[in-house]
N, C-alpha and C positions, 0 to 999 in steps of 0.2 A: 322682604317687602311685605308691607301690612297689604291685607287680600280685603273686599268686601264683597260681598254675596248680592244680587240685587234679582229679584226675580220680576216678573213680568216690565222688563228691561228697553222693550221698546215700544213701550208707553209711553203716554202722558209724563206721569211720574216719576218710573224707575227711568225713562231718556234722560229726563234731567239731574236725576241720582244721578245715576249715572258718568252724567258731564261734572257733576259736581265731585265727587269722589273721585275720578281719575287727577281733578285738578289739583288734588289735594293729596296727592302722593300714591294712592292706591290703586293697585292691581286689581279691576271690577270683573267677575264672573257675572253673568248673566243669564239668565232663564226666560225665552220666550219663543214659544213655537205659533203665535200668530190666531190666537184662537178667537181674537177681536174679531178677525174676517166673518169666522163662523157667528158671530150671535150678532153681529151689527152689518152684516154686508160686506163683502171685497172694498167700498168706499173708505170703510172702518179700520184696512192692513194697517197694520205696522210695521210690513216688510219697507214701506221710503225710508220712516225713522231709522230701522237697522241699519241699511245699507249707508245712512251719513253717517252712526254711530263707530261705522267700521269703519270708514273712511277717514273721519275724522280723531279718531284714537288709537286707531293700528293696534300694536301690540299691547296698548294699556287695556284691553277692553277682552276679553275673552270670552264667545258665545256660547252656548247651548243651547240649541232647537231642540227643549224636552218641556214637556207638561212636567208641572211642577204636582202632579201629581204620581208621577213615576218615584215611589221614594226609592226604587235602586239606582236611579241615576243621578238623583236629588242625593244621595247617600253617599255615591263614589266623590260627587266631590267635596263633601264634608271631611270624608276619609281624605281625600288628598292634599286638602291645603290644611286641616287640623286648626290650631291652635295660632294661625296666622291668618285666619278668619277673624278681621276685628269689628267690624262691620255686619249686619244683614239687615237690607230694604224689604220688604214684602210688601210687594205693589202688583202682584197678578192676585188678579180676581173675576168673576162673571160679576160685572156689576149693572147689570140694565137690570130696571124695576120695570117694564114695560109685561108684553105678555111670555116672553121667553123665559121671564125669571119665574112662571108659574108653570112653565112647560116643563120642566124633568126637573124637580126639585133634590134627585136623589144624586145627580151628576154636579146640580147647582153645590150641593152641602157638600159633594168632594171638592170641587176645584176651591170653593170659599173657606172650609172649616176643614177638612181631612187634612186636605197639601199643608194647611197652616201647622197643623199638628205632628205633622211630620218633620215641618220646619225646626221647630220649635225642639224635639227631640232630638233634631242632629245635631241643633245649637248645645243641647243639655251634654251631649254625647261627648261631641269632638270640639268644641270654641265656648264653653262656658262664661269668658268673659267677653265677648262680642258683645255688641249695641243693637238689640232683636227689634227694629222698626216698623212698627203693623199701619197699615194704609185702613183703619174702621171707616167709618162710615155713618152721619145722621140717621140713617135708617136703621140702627139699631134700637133707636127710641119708639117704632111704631108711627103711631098716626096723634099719640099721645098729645100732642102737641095740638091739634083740631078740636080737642074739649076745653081750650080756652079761651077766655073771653076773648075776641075779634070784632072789629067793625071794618066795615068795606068803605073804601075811600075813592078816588075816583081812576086812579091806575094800580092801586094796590089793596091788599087786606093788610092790616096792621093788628097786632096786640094791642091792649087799651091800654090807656097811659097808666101808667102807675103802679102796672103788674113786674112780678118779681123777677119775669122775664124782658123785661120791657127794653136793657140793652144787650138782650141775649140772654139763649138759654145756657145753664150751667147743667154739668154732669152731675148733677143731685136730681134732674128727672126721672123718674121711674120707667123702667123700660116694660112691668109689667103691665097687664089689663089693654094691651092693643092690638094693631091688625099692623104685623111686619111686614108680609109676605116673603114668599120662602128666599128671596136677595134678606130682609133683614134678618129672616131665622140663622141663616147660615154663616152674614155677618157678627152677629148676638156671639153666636156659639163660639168662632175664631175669637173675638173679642176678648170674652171670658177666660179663654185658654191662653189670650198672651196674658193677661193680668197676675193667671194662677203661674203661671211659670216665674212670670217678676215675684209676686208676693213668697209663694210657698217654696218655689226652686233654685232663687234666688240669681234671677236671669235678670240681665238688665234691659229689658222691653220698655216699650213703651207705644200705647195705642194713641192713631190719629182719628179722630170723630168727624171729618169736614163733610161737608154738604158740596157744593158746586168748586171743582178745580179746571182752573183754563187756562190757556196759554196758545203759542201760534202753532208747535208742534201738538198739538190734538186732531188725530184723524177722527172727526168730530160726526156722528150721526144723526137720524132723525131719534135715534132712540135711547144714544147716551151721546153727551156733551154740549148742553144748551147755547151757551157762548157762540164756540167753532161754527155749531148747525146756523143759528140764527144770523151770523153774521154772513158766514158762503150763501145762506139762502138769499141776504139783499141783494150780495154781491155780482149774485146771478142772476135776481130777478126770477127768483120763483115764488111760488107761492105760498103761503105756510098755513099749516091748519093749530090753531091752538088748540090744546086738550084739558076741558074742565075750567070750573072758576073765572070765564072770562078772561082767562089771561094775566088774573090779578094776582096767580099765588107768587108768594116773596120767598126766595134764595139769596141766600149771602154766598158771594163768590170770590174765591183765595185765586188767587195768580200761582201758579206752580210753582216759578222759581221764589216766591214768598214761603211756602211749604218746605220746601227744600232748606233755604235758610232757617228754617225752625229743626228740620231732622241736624242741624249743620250743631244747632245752639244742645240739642239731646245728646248727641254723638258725643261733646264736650263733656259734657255733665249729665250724665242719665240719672233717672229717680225712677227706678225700679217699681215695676208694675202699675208705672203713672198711665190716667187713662186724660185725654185733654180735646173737648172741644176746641176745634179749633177751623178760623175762617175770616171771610170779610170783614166778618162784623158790621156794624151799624158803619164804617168807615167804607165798604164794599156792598149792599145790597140792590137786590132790583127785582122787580116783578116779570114776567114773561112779556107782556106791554112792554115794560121801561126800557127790554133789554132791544124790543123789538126799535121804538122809537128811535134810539140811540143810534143802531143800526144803519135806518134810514136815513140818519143826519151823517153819518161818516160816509157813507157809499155812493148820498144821491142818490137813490132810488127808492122808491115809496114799495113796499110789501102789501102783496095782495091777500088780504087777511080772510077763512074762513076759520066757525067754530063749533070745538065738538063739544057737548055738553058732557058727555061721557065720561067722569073723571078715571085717572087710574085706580087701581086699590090700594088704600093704605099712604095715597101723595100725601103730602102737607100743603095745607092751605098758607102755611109761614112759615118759614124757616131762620129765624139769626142767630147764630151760634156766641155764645161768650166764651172770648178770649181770655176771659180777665185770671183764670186758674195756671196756664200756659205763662201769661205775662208776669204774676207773680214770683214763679222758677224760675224763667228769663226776661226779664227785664231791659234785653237791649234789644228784645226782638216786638217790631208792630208789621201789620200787613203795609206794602208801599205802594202798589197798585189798587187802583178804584177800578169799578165797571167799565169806564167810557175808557180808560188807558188800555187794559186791556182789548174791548173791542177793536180801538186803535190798531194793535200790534197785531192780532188775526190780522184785519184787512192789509196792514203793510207789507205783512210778511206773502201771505198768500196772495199775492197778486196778478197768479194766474190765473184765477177765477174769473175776475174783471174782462178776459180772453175769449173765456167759455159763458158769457152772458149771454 
């Protein structure tokens, strides 16, 4: 049986690897020991997702509670399933950009760039021909993106018409001359390392660049998962503090299982050391406002809004990513969920919330 490796497994991401890859014949190891908890709150576990992932895959699904930065245990099982490794997801990461990600940047650049590397080495070692799937990240580009022309609108900022980004950025931006913080240094760094192993080791990676991923399994925070948080907060009728920009800055946001079908389309066909913006797009975007709005229209109930003027370091005032490099390689693949479907399926799904109001 073909094996696939899927690290930070009861996540967002690798939960739906996960489901996906089991349904498609494979034997999924998985790597996640819960460390959501620690940087985002107990709210943030991923212990619910496990425990349906076990339940609902039984034997197809096999766990390990190990930081993936452990490379001896990260190792033994490289060593034991070998070359029946066809697969690897790399979906654990520290990814809050808030103030955590500037609190121990030396633990941040192991769990983000060291484990990556380790990864990467066992793939070279034991499963060279395996599909090496890196989960990047928009923040590898900095704040780069803020020294372009912009005008403010009346729920959003927008690029000006006509700019060369204007239906997304493509990955010919320059990631140097900005302000990353140590979440984009550490992403930067893993980044580069899957490319070098595609390009010069000849590993078949390939890096994802998205911006905002959501879906109804995201145990969503106030400090990673805007979607999740903004919508439970209607849900409940709490309060919400916007942070910076009014509320106006723009994210383009991917539906997970749309991500997923694009690892589905690489898996098939990889292109070695490809690196691909990839997200909503201009078909998916929304401001913290829009997202908020929308919100209050699906849940009935109006959000109590204050705001902090205090931006992050190094946010984006805008974000939309182009697809259009991704679509070229695959061609049958387009994002299928918009923002307000998505918000939709939160609220449906999570319906306990509406409980705890």
């Amino acid at each position: 049986m073909s094996v696939a490796v899927v690290t930070g497994s009861a996540g967002l991401i690798g939960s739906e690897a996960v489901r996906m890859l089991t349904s498609s014949g494979y034997l999924v190891v998985g790597f996640d020991n819960d460390l959501r908890s620690k940087f985002f709150g107990p709210e943030a576990s991923t212990r619910p997702t496990l425990r349906r992932l076990s339940t609902d895959l039984g034997a197809s699904y096999v766990h390990h509670d190990v930081d993936v930065r452990d490379r001896e245990a990260v190792g033994a099982v490289f060593r034991r399933y070998g070359k029946d490794i066809a697969v690897i997801v790399h979906a654990a990461a520290q990814p809050g950009h808030a103030k955590w990600s500037m609190g121990d940047p030396i633990e941040e650049f192991e769990i983000n760039a060291t484990a990556t590397l380790g990864l990467l080495e066992g793939a070279r070692k034991w499963c060279p021909e395996a599909v090496f799937l890196f989960c990047s990240t928009s923040k590898v580009y900095g704040d780069r993106i803020n020294g372009l022309p912009m005008r403010e609108l009346a729920t959003r900022w927008e690029i000006e018409a006509g700019h060369e980004y204007q239906n997304g950025v493509t990955e010919t931006m320059s990631i140097d001359g900005s302000t990353h913080t140590s979440l984009g240094m550490s992403k930067v760094a893993a980044d580069i390392m899957v490319q070098e192993y595609g390009l010069h080791h000849g590993l078949r990676t390939a890096a994802f660049r998205n911006c905002v991923i959501a879906g109804s399994a995201h145990a969503a925070s106030k400090s990673h998962g805007m979607l999740g948080y903004i919508m439970q907060v209607a849900a409940r009728r709490r309060p919400y503090t916007v942070l910076g920009y009014g509320g106006k800055q723009v994210r383009d946001v991917l539906h997970v299982s749309d991500l997923v079908r694009a690892f589905t389309a690489v898996i098939a066909d990889p292109h070695p050391g490809a690196v691909y913006n990839i997200g909503g797009g201009r078909y998916s975007s929304c401001s913290v406002l829009e997202a908020i709005r929308l919100a209050e229209e699906i849940s009935g109930h109006e959000v109590t809004l204050s705001f902090d003027e205090q931006t992050r370091v190094g946010d984006h005032i805008w974000w939309i990513g182009s697809n259009e490099l991704f679509q070229r390689h695959y061609p049958d693949w387009a994002p299928e969920y918009d923002v307000k479907a998505m918000l939709q399926e939160i609220y449906d799904v999570n319906d306990g919330w509406r409980t705890q109001a």
